[in-house]
N, C-alpha and C positions, 0 to 999 in steps of 0.2 A: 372532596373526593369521596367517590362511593367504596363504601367497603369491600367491596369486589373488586374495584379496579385498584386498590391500594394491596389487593393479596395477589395480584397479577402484580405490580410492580414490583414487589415483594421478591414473588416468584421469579422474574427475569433477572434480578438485579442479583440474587441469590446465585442462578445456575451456572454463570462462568467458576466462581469459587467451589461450587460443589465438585462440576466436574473434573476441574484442577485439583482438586482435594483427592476425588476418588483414583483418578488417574496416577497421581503419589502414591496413595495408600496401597494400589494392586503390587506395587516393587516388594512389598512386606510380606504379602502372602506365600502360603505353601501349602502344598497338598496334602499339609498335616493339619491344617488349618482348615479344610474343608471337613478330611473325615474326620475332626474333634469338635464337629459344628460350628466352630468361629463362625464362619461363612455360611452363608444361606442360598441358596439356586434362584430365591427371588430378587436377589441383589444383582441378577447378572444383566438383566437390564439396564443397571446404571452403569457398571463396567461397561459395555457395549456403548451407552453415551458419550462417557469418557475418552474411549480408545477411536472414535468417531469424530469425536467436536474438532472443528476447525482445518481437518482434512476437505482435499477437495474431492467431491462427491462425484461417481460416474454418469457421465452423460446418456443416462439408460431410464426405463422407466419400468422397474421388478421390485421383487422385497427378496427379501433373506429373512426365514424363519428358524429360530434358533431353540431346540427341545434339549434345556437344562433340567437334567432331575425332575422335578415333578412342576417345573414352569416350561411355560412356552410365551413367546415373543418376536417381538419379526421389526426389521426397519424397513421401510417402505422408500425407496427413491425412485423422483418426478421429479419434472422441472427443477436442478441442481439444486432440489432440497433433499434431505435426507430426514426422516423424523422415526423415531422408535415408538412401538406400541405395545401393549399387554395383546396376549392371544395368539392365535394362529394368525397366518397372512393368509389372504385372496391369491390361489395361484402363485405360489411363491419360486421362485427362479429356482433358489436351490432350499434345502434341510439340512441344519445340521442337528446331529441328537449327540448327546454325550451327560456323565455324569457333571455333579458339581466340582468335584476335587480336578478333574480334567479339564472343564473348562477355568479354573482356577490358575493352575501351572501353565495354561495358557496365555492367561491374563495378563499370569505374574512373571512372564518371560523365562519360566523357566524349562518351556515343550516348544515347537513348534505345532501348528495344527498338523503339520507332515509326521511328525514325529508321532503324533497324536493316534493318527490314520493309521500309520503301520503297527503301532501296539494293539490294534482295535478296539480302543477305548473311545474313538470319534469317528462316526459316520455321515459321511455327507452325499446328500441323493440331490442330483440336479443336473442344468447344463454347467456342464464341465467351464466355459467362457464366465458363467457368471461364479463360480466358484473364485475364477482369476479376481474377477471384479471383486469381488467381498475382501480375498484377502487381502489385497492391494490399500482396498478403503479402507479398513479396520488397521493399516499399518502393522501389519502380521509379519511382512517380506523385511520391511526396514528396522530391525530391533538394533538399537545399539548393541556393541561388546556379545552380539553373536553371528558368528559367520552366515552369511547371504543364503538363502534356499534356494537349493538347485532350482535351476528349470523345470517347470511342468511339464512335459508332454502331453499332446494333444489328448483328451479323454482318455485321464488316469482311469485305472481299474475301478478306485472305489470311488470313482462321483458315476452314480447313474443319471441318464435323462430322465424327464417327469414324466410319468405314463400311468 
C-alpha cells in the first residue's frame, strides 16, 4: 500500500471518532472558555463537522459561510452531500459573523442562534429560507433539555437577502 493511501485510510478510519469525540467535548465548553483562550475560532470548523455528521442534508444546492473571529469557512451542499471547507464560499446563501465565545455557547447548547441574534452578538445576512435550512441541518431547533424555538416568521429583521 502507498503511503498516501494508507494516510487516507488512516484519515477516514479516524474521522467517525473524532467527530464523535468533538461532538462530546462542545457539552463541556463555556463562554468562559473562549474568552480565557481554551478555545480557538479555528476549531469552529470542526464543531461545525460534528454538529453536521450524519444529519440528513437539504435537498438544495448553496453554502453557509460562517465568519468566526478571525476565521472563515463555509459548508457547501450538492448533490445530498454536505462537505466543509476553509475560506469564504462562492455565492454563499447566507453569512453568518459572530465572535468565538458566541459561537461557542452555541455549540455548547448553552444560546440559541436566536438567542444569539437578539443580544447582537450574531449576525446573519442571507435568504431568510436558507437561514431555516442551516439551522435545521446543524440541529440548532432540536437540542435536547431545551425548550423548542419558536417559529420563524417569514423574513426575520435580521437575516438580510444577498445583494
Amino acid at each position: 500500500m502507498c503511503s498516501s493511501c494508507l494516510l487516507y485510510t488512516i484519515r477516514d478510519r479516524l474521522r467517525e471518532p473524532l467527530l464523535a469525540l468533538a461532538r462530546w467535548g462542545m457539552g463541556f465548553l463555556g463562554e468562559a472558555d473562549a474568552a480565557a483562550g481554551v478555545v480557538r475560532a479555528a476549531w469552529g470548523i470542526l464543531a461545525v463537522q460534528a454538529m453536521i455528521h450524519g444529519r440528513p442534508v437539504p435537498a438544495v444546492e448553496e453554502s453557509y459561510e460562517f465568519r468566526v473571529a478571525e476565521e472563515t469557512f463555509h459548508i457547501e451542499v450538492a448533490e445530498g452531500r454536505a462537505v466543509t471547507r476553509r475560506g469564504p464560499a462562492v455565492a454563499p446563501a447566507l453569512v453568518v459573523t459572530t465572535d468565538a465565545e458566541t459561537f461557542v455557547s452555541i455549540g455548547a447548547e448553552m444560546r440559541t442562534p436566536f438567542e444569539a441574534l437578539l443580544s447582537g452578538r450574531l449576525r446573519i445576512e442571507g435568504d431568510p429560507e436558507a437561514v431555516r435550512r442551516c439551522v435545521e441541518f446543524m440541529g440548532l431547533l432540536d437540542v435536547p433539555g431545551r425548550a423548542p424555538a419558536p417559529a420563524a416568521a417569514p423574513g426575520p429583521p435580521t437575516a438580510v437577502p444577498p445583494g
